[in-house]
MOPAC internal coordinates of N, CA, C and O (Angstrom, degrees):
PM7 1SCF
backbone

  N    0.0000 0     0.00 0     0.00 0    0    0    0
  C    1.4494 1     0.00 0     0.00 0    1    0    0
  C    1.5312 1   108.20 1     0.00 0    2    1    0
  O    1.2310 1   123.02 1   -59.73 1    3    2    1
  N    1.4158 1   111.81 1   120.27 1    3    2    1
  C    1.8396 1   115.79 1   167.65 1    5    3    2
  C    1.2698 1   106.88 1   -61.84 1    6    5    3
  O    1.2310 1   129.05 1   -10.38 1    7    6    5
  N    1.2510 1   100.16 1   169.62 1    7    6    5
  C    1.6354 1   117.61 1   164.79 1    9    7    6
  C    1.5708 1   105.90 1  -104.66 1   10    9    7
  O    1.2310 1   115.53 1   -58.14 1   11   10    9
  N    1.3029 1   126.08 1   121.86 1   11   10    9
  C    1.1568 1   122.30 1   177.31 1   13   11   10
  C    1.7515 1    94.89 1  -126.22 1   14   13   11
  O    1.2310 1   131.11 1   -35.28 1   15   14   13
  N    1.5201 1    96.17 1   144.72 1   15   14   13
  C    1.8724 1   106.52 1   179.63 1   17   15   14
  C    1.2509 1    97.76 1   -93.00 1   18   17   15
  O    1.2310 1   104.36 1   131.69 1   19   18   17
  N    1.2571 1   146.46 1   -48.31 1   19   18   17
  C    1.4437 1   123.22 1  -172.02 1   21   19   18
  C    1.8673 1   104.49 1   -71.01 1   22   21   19
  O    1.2310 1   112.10 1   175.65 1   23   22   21
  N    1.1694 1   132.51 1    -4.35 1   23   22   21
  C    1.1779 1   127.61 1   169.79 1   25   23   22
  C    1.1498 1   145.41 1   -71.64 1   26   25   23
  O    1.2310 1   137.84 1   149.69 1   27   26   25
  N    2.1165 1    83.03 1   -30.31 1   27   26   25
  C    1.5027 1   122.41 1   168.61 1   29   27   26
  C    1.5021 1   122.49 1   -73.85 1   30   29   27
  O    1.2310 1   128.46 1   142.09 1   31   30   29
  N    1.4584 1   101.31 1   -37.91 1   31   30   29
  C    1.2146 1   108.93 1  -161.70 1   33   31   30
  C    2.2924 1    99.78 1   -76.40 1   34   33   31
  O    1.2310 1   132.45 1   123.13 1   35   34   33
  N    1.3459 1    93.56 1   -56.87 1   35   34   33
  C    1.4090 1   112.02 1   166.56 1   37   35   34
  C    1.7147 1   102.20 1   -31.57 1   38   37   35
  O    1.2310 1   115.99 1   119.72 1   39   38   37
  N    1.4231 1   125.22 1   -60.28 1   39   38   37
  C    1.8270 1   117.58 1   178.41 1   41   39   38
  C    1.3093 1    99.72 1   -72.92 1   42   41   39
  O    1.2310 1   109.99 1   157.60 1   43   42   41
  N    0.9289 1   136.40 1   -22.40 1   43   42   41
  C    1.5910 1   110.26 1   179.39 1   45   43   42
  C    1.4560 1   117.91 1   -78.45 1   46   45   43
  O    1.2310 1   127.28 1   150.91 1   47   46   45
  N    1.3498 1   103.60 1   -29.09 1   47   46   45
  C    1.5000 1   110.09 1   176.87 1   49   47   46
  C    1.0444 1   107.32 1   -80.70 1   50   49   47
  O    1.2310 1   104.00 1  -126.97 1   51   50   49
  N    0.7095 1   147.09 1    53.03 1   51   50   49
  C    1.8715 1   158.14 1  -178.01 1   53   51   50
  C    1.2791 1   115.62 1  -156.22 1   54   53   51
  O    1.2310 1   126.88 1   147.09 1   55   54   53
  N    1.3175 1   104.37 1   -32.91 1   55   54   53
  C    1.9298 1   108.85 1  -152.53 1   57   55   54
  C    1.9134 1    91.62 1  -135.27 1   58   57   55
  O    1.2310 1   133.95 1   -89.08 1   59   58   57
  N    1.9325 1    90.63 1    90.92 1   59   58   57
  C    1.5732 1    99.39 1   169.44 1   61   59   58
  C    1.0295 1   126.55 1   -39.71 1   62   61   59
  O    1.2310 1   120.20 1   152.06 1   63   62   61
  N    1.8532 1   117.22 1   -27.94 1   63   62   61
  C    1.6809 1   114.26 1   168.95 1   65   63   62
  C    1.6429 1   126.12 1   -56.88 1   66   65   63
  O    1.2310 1   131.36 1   118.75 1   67   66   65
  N    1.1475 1    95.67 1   -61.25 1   67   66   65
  C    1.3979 1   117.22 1   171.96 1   69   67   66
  C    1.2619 1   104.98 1   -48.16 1   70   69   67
  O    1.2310 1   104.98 1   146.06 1   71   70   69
  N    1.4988 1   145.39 1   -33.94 1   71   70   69
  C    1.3664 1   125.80 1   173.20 1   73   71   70
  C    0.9955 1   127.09 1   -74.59 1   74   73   71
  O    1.2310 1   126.17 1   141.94 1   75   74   73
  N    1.6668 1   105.74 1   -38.06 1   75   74   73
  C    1.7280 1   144.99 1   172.53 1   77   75   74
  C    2.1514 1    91.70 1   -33.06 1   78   77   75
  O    1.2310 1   129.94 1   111.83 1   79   78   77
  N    1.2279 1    98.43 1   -68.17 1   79   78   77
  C    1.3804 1   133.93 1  -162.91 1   81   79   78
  C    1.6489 1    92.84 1   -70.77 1   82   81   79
  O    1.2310 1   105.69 1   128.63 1   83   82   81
  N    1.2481 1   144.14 1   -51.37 1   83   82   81
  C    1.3858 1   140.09 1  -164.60 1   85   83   82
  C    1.4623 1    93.58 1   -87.47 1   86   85   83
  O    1.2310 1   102.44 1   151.89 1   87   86   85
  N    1.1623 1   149.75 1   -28.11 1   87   86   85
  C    1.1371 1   136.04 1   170.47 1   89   87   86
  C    1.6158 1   121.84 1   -86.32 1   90   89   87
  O    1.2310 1   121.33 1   161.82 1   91   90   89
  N    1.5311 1   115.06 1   -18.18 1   91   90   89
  C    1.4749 1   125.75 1   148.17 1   93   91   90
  C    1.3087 1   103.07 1   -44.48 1   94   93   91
  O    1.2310 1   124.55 1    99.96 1   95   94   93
  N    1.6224 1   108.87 1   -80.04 1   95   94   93
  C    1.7457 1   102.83 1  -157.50 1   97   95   94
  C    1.5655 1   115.18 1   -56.04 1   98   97   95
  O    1.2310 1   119.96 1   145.83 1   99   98   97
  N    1.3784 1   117.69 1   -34.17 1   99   98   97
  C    1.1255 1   118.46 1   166.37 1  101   99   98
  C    1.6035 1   127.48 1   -44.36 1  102  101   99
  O    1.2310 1   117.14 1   155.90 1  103  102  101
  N    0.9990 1   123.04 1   -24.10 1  103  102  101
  C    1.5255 1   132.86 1  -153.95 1  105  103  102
  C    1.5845 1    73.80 1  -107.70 1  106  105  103
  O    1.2310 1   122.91 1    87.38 1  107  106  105
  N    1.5382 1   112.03 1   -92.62 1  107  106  105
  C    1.1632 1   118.30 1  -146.05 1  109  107  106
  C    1.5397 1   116.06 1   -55.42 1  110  109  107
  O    1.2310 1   114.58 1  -172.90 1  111  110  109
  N    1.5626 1   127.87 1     7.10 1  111  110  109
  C    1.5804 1   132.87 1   176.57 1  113  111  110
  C    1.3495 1   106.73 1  -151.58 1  114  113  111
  O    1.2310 1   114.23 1  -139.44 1  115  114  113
  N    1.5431 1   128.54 1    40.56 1  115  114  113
  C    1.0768 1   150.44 1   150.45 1  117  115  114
  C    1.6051 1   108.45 1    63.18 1  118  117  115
  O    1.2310 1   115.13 1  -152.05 1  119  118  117
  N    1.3669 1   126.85 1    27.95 1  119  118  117
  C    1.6535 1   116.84 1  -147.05 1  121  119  118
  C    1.6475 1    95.31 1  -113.98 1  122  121  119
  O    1.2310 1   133.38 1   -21.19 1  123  122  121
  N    1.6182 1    91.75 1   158.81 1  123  122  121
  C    1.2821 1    99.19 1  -172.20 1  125  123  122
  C    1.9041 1   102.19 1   -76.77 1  126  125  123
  O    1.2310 1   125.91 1    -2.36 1  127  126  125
  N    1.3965 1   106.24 1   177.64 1  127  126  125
  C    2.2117 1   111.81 1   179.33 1  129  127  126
  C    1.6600 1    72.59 1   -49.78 1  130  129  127
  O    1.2310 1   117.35 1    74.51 1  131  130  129
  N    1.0555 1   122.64 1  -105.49 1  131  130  129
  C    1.5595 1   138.86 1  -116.09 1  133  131  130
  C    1.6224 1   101.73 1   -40.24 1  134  133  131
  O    1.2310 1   123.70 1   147.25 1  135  134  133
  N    1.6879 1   110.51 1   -32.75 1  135  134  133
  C    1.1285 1   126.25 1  -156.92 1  137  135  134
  C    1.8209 1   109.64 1   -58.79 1  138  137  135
  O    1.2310 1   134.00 1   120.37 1  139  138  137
  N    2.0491 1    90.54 1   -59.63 1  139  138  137
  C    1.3318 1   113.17 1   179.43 1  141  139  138
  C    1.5234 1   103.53 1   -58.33 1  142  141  139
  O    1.2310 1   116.53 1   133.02 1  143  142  141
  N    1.3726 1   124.20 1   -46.98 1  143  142  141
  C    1.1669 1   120.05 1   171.88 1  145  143  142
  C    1.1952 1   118.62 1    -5.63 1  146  145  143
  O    1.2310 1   134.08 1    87.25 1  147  146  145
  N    1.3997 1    90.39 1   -92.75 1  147  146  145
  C    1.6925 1   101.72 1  -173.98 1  149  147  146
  C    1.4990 1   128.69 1   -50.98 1  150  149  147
  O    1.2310 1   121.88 1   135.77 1  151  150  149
  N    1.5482 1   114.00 1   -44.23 1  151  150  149
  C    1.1518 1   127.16 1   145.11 1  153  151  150
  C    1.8135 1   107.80 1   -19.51 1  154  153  151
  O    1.2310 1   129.04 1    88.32 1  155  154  153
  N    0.9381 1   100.18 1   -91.68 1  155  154  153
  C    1.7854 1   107.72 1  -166.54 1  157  155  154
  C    1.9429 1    94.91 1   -40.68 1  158  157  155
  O    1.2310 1   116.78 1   148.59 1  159  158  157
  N    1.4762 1   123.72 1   -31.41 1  159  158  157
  C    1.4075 1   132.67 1   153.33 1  161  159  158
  C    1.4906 1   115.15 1    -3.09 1  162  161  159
  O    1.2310 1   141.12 1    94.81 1  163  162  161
  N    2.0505 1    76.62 1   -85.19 1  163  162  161
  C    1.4930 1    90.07 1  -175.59 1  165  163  162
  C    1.4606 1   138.74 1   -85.77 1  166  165  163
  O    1.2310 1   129.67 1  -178.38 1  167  166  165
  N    1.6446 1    98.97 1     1.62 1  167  166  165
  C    1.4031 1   104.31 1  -174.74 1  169  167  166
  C    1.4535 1   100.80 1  -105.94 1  170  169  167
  O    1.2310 1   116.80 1   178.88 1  171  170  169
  N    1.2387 1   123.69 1    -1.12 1  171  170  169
  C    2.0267 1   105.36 1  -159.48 1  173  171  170
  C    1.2533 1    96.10 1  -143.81 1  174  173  171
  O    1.2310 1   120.53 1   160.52 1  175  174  173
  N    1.9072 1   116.60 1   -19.48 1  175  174  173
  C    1.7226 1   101.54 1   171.43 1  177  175  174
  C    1.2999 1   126.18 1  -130.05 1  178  177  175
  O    1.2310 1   120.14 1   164.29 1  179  178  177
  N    1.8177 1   117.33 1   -15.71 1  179  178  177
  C    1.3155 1   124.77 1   163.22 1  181  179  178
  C    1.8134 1   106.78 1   -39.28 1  182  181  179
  O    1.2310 1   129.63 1   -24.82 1  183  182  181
  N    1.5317 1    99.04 1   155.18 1  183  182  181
  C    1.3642 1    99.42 1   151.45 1  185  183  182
  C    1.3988 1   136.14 1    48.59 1  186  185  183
  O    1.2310 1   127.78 1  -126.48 1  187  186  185
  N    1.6840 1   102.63 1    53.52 1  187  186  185
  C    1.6662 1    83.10 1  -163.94 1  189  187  186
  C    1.4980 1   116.23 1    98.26 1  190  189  187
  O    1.2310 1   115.73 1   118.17 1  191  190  189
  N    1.3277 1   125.72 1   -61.83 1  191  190  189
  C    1.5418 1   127.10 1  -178.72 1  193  191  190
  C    1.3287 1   115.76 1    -1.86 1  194  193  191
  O    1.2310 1   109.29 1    -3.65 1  195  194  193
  N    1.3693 1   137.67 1   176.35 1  195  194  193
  C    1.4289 1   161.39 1  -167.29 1  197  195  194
  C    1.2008 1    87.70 1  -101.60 1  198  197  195
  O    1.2310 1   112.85 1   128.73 1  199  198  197
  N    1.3452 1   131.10 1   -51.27 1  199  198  197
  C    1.8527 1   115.12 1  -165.88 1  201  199  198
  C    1.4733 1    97.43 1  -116.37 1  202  201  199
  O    1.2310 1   108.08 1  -142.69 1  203  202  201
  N    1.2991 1   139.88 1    37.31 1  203  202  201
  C    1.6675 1   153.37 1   165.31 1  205  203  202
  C    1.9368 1    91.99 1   -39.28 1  206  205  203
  O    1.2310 1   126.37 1   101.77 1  207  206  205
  N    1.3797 1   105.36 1   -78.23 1  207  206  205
  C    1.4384 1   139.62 1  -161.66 1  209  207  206
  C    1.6473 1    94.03 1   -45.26 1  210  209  207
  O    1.2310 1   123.34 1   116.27 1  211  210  209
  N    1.3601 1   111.19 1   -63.73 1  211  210  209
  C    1.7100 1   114.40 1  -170.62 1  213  211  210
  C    1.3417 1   108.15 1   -74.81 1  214  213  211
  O    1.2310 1   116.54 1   156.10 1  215  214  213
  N    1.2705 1   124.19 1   -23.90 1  215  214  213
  C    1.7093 1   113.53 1   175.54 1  217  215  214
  C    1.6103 1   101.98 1   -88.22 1  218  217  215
  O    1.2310 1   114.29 1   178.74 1  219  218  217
  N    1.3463 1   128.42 1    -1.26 1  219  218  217
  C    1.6307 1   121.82 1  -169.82 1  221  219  218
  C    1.7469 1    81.46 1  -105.15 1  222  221  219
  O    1.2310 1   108.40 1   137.87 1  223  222  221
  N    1.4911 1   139.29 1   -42.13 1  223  222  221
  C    1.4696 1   119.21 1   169.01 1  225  223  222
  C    1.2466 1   108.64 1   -67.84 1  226  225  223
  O    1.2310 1    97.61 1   172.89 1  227  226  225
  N    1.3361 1   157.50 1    -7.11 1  227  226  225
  C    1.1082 1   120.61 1   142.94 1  229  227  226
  C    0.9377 1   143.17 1   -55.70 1  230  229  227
  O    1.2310 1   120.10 1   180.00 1  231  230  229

């Protein structure tokens, strides 16, 4: 599975967690969107993840 940013950006805007959560990591490790992006990537949809399923229907 790629990492695509408009794919990312598209589930977060949908899924109040994921924003809840992208504006956490952002704050709390100073990073720019694109950065946390991917981040939230590898922690919540790579591999198994909690949102795997909803970022692979997009």
């Amino acid at each position: 599975m790629q990492y695509s940013k408009s794919k990312m950006e598209e589930l977060v805007k949908y899924s109040p967690d994921l924003s809840k959560r992208l504006k956490e990591v952002m704050k709390e490790h100073d990073l720019e969107k694109s950065f946390a992006l991917k981040a939230l990537y590898h922690s919540e949809v790579k591999d198994g993840g909690k949102y795997q399923r909803d970022y692979q229907d997009l």
